[in-house]
DRENMARFI-364857 format. One record per residue: x, y, z of N, C-alpha, C in turn; residue number from 1. Coordinates in steps of 0.1 Angstrom, whole numbers, plus 5000, padded with zeros to 4 digits. Layout:
N
<<X Y Z> <X Y Z> <X Y Z> NUM>;
...
***
This chain:
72
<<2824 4957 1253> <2816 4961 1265> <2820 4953 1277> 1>;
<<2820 4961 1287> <2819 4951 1299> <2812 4953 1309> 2>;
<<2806 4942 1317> <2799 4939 1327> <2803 4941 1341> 3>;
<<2795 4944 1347> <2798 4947 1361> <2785 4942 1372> 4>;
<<2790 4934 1377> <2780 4926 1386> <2780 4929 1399> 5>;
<<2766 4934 1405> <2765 4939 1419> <2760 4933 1428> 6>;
<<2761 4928 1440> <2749 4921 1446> <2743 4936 1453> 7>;
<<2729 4928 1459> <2716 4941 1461> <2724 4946 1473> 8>;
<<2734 4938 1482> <2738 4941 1495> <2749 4954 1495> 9>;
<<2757 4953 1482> <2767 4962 1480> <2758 4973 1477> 10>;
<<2747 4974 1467> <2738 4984 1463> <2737 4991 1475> 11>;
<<2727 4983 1481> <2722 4988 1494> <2731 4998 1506> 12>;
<<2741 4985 1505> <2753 4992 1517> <2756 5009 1513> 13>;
<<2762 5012 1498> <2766 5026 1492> <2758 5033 1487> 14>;
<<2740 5026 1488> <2734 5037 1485> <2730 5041 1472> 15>;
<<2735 5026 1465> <2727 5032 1446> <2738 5030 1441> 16>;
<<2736 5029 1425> <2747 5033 1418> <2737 5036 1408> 17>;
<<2747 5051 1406> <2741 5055 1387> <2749 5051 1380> 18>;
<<2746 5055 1366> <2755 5050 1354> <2752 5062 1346> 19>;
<<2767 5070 1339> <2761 5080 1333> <2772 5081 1320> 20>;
<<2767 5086 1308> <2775 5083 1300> <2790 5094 1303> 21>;
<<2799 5089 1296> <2816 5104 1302> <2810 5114 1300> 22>;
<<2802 5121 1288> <2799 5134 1285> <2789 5138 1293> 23>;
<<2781 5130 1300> <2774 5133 1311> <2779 5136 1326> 24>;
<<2793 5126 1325> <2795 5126 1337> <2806 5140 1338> 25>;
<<2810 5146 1328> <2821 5156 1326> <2812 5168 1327> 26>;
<<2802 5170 1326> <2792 5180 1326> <2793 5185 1340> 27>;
<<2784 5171 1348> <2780 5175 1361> <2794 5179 1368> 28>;
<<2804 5171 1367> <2817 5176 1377> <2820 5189 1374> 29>;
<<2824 5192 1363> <2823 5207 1359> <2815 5217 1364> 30>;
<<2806 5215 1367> <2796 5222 1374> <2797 5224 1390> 31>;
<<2804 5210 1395> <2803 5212 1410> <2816 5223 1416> 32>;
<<2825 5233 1404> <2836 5237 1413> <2827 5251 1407> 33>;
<<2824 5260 1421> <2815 5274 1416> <2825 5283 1408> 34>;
<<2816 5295 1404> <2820 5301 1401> <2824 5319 1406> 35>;
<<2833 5324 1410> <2837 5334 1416> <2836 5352 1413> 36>;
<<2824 5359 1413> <2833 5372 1402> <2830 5375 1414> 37>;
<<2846 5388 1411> <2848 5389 1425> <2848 5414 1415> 38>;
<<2846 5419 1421> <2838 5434 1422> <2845 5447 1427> 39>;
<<2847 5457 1426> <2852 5469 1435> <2868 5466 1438> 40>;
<<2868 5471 1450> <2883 5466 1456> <2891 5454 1455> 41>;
<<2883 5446 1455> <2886 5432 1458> <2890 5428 1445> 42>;
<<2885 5431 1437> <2889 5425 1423> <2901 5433 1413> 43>;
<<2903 5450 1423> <2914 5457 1414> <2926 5448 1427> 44>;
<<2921 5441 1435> <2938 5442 1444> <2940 5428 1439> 45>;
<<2929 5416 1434> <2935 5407 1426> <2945 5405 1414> 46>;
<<2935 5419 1405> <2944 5420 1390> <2957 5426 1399> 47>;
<<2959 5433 1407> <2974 5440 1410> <2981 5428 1413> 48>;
<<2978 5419 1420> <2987 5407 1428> <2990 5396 1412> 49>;
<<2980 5397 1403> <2984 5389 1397> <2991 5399 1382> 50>;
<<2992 5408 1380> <3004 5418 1373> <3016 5416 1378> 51>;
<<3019 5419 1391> <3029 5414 1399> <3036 5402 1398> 52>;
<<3029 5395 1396> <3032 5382 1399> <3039 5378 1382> 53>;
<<3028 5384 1375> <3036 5380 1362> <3045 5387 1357> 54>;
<<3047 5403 1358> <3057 5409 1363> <3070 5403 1368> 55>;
<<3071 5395 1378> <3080 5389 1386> <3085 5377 1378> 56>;
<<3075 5372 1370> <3081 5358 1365> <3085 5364 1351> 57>;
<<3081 5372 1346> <3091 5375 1331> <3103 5380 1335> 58>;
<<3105 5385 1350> <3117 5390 1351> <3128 5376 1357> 59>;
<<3123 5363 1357> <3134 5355 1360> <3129 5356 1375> 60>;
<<3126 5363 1381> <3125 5360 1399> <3118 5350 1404> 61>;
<<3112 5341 1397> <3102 5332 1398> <3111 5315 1399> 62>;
<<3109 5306 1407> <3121 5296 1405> <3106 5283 1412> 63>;
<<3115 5272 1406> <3107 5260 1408> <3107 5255 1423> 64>;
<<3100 5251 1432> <3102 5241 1440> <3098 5232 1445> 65>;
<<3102 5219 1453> <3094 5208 1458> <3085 5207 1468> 66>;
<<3091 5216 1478> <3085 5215 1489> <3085 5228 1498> 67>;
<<3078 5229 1506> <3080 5248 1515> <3098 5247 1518> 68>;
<<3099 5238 1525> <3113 5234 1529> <3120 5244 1520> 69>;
<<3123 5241 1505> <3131 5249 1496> <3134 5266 1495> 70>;
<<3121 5268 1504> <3121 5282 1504> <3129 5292 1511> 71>;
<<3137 5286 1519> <3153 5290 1530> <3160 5296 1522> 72>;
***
C-alpha cells in the first residue's frame, strides 16, 4: 500500500480530492464520452461513407501516414 500525504493548503488550493477505487474510476470515465444514434438520412449517408471506406481499404487504396504533409 502506499501513502500519500496532503497538506489542507494543497486540498484547498485544487478543490478536494476524491479517492475512488479503478473499477469505480473506469465506470465514471466511461460514461463521460456521450452517446450518439444518429436516424433517417443522416445515418443512411454515414453507413454509405463507412461501406466506402471499407470498400476502399480491402481494395489496397488505403495507405499509412505520418502527417497531412504525406498526403501530396
Amino acid at each position: 500500500m502506499s501513502t500519500i500525504t496532503l497538506s489542507k493548503k494543497q486540498i484547498q488550493k485544487n478543490g478536494g480530492v476524491v479517492v475512488l477505487s479503478m473499477k469505480e474510476y473506469k465506470k465514471l470515465s466511461e460514461r463521460v464520452v456521450p452517446d450518439y444514434y444518429l436516424t433517417g438520412k443522416a445515418a443512411r449517408n454515414l453507413d454509405k461513407l463507412v461501406k466506402e471506406g471499407l470498400r476502399d481499404y480491402k481494395a489496397g487504396k488505403c495507405r499509412k501516414i505520418k502527417s497531412l504533409a504525406d498526403l501530396d
